[in-house]
C-alpha positions in Angstrom: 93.0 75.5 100.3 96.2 73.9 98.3 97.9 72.6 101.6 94.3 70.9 102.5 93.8 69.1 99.0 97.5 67.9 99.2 96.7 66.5 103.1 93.6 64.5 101.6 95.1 63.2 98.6 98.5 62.4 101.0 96.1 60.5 103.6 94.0 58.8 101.0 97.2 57.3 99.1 98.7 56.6 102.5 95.6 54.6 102.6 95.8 52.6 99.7 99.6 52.2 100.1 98.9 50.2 103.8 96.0 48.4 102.2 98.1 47.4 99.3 101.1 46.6 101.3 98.9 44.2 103.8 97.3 42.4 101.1 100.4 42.0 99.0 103.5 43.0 100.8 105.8 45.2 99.7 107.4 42.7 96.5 104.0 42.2 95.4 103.9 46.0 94.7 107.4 45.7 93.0 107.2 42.2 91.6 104.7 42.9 88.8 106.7 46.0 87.1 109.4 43.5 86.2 107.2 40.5 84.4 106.3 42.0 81.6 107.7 45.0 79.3 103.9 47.2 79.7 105.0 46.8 83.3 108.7 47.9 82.9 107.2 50.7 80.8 105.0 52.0 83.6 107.9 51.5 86.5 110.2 53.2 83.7 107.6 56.2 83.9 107.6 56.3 87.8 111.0 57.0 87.7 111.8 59.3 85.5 108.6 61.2 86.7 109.9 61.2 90.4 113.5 61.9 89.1 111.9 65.2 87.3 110.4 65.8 90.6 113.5 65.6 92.2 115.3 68.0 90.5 112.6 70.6 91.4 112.2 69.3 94.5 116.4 70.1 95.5 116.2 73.8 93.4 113.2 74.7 95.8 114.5 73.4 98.9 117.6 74.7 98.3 116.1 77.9 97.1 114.0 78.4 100.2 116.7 77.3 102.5 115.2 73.9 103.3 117.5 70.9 103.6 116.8 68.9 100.6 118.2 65.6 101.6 115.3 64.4 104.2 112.9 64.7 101.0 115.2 63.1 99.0 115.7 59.7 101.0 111.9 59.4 101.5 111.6 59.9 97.7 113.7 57.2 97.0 112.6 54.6 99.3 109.0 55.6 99.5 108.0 57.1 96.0 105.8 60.4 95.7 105.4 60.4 99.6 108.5 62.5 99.8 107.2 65.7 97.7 103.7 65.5 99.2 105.1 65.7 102.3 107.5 68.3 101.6 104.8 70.2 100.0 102.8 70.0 103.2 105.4 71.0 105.4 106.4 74.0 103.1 106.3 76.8 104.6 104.5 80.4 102.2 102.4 77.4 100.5 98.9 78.1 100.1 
């Protein structure tokens, strides 16, 4: 049941992630967090919320014997994708 709500909510932001990268391109995602402080505030939060992530993220892999490095890249260049799709992939999740 877990695995299954973390495929929907991975497709449906997958979604909206290609629907907001055709009508806006990938700056106009970025652009905005860097006019104004509220949005510097909520790109601040991003990061230190993924970077929290992260550190869990690594002490499981590494835990379970996963390579933590793969989750790590996409995490960096592609946001929360990375620890929904290592959640999905994880093997004894459910």
């Amino acid at each position: 049941m877990q695995r299954a709500i973390l495929w929907i909510i991975l497709v449906l932001f997958g979604a909206l992630t290609v629907a907001a990268l055709l009508e806006h391109g990938y700056m106009g995602i970025i652009g905005p967090h860097f006019e104004s402080l509220a949005g510097g505030q909520v790109f601040a939060d991003l990061v230190i919320a993924l970077l929290i992530i992260l550190v869990w993220l690594w002490r499981d892999a590494k835990q379970r014997g996963r390579n933590p490095w793969p989750w790590t890249l996409i995490t960096l260049v592609m946001g929360s994708f990375g620890p929904l799709l290592y959640l999905v992939t994880s093997k004894n999740r459910e």
